[in-house]
C-alpha positions in Angstrom: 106.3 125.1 138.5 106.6 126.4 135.0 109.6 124.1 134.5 107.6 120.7 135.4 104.7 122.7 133.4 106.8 122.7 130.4 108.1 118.9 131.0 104.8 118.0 130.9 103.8 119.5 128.0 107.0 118.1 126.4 106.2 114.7 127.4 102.6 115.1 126.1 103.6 116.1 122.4 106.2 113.3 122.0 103.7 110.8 123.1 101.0 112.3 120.5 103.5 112.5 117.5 104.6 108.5 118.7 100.9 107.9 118.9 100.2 109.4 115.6 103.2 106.9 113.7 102.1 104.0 115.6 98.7 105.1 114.1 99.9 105.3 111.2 102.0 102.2 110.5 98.5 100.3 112.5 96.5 101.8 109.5 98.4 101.2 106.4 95.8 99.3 104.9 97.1 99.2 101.4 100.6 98.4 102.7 99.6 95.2 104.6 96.7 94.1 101.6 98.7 95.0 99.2 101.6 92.0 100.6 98.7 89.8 101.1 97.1 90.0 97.7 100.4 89.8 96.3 101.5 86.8 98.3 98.0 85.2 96.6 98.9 86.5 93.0 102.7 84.3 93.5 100.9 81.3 95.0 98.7 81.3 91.9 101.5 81.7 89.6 102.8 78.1 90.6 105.3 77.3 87.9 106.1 81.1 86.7 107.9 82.2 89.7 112.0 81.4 89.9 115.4 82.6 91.2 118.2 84.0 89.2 121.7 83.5 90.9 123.3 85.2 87.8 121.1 88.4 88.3 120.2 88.2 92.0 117.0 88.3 91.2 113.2 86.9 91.5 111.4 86.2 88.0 107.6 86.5 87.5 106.5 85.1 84.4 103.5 85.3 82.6 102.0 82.2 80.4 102.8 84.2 77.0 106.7 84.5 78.4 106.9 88.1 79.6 108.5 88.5 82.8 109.1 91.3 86.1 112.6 90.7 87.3 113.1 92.3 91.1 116.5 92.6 92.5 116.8 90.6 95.8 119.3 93.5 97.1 118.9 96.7 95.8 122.5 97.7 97.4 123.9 95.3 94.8 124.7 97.5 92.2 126.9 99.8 95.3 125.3 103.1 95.6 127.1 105.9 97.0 129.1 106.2 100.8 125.3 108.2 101.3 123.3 105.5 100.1 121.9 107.4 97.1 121.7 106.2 93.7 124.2 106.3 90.9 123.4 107.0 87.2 121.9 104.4 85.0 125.2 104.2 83.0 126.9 103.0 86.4 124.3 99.9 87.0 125.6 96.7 85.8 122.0 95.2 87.2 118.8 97.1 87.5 116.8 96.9 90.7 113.6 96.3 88.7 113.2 95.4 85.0 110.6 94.3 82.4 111.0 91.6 79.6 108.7 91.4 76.6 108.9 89.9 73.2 110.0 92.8 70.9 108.4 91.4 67.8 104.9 93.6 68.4 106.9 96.5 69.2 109.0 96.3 65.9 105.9 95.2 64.1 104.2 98.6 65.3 107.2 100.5 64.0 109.9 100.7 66.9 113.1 102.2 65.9 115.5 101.4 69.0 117.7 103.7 67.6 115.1 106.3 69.2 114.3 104.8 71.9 115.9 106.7 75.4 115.4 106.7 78.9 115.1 109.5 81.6 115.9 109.0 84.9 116.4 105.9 86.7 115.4 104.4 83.6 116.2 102.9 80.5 115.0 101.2 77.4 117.3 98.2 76.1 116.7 95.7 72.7 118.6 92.5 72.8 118.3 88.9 71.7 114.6 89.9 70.7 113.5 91.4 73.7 112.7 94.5 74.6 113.5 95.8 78.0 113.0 98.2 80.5 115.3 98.8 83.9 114.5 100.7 86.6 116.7 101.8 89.2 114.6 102.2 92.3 117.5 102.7 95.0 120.3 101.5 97.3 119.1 99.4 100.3 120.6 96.5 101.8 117.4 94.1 101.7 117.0 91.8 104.7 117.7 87.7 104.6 113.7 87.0 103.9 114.3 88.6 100.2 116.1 85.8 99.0 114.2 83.4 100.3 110.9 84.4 98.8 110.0 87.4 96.3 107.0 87.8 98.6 110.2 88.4 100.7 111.5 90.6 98.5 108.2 92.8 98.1 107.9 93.4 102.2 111.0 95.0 101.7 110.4 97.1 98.8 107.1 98.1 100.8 109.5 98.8 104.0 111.9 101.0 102.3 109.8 102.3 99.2 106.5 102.5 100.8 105.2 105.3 98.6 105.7 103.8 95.0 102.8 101.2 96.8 99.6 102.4 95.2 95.9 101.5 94.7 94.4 101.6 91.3 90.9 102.2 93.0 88.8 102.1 89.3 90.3 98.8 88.4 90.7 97.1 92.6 94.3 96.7 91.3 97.6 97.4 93.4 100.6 98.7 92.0 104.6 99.1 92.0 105.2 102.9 90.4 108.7 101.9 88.7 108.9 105.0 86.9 108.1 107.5 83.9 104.2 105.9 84.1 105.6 102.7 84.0 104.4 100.0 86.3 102.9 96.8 87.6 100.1 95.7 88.8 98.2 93.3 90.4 94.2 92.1 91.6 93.0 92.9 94.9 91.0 89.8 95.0 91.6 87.2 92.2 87.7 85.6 92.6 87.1 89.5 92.0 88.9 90.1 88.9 89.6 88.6 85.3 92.4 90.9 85.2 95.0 89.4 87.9 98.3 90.7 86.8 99.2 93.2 84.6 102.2 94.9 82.5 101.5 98.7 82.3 103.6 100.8 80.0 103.5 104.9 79.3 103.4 104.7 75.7 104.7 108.4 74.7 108.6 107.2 74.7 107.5 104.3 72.3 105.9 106.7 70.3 108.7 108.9 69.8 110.5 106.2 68.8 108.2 105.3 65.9 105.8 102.9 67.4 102.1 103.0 66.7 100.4 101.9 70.1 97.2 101.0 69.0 98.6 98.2 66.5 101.0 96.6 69.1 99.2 93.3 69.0 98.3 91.5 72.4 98.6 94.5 74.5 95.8 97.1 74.8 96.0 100.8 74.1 93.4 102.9 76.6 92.8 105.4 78.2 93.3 104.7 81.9 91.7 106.9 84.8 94.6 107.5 87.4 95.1 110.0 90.2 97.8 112.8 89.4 99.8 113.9 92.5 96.6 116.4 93.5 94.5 113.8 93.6 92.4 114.8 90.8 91.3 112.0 88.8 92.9 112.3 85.2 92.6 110.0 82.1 96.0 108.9 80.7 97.3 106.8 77.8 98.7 103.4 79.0 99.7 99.9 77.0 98.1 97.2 79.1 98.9 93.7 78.9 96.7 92.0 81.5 96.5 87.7 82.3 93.9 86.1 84.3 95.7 83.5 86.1 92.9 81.5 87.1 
């Protein structure tokens, strides 16, 4: 008896913890709008979106020529036997990466010579643009990534679920890339005059000489965000935001 007793109660736990995932995965509302708003922001952005063979990579531009690069493959760039990530200095591609015109930047006093990264992250200044890579990790992507970067963000959401975020005070979603660094996007376009933008953490750029507040067309604010508590803190962020409509 105590043995079918214990079966039972066996049984009845797996099937609560399976319950509780299938729960889960059923309510991951910011997950599944998050795809969906993105898929809307890429059908708007007719024009601005391409394919790089070269780099393996989708491009999002925006009208004034800045662009979000996002590997196809993030097990391109051969991660170790474990799958892990190797150092920045061993990428010959990033996994994510950010293009702007560096004239701003220079204008507002950027040294590159001080500029550094941290990890999975680095600064780089060529041909006039300044850029940022990210190295987010070392999955094999499924076939749908190369086919669409709507493609490629399902699988970024499958295997990087938790840099998916909600910027509740401005209805925005968000990639976290890194260091305060990311991108985001409008949770309803008809809803928002700010449908994409560029978000940088300033403090590196300041180090390296740059005076935020006189980088012309981005904005310097203070942004509320949640810290990892939860507690609503304000932080300073470069925003370059486009209404696509």
């Amino acid at each position: 008896m105590r043995k079918i007793i214990g079966k039972a109660i066996g049984f009845a736990v797996v099937g609560v913890l399976a319950l509780g995932a299938a729960s889960c995965a059923a309510t991951d509302v910011i997950g599944k709008v998050a795809g969906s708003s993105f898929k809307a922001v890429i059908d708007a952005s007719a024009g601005k979106v391409s394919y790089s063979k070269d780099e393996g990579a989708w491009i999002l531009a925006s009208s004034a020529g800045d662009q979000l690069m996002v590997a196809s493959d993030f097990a391109r760039n051969n991660g170790d036997a474990k799958g892990g990530m190797k150092g920045m200095a061993d990428m010959d591609k990033p996994d994510v990466e950010f293009s702007f015109d560096a004239a701003p930047f220079i204008a507002a006093g950027l040294d590159p010579a001080k500029l550094t990264g941290g990890e999975g992250f680095k600064y780089e200044l060529e041909d006039g643009r300044l850029m940022l890579h990210f190295e987010i990790g070392a999955e094999a992507f499924g076939e749908g990534a190369k086919k669409s970067i709507e493609g490629t963000f399902a699988e970024i959401v499958r295997t990087h679920r938790n840099r998916i975020g909600y910027h509740e005070k401005l209805d925005h979603y968000n990639i976290k890339l890194g260091d305060g660094n990311m991108f985001e996007w409008a949770k309803d376009m008809a809803k928002n005059d700010k449908d994409i933008v560029w978000v940088l953490n300033p403090a590196p750029l300041v180090v390296a000489g740059v005076d935020p507040a006189k980088v012309t067309d981005w904005a310097f604010a203070k942004v509320e965000m949640k810290d990892d508590a939860g507690k609503t803190v304000l932080v300073d962020k470069l925003l370059k935001p486009f209404d696509l409509k």
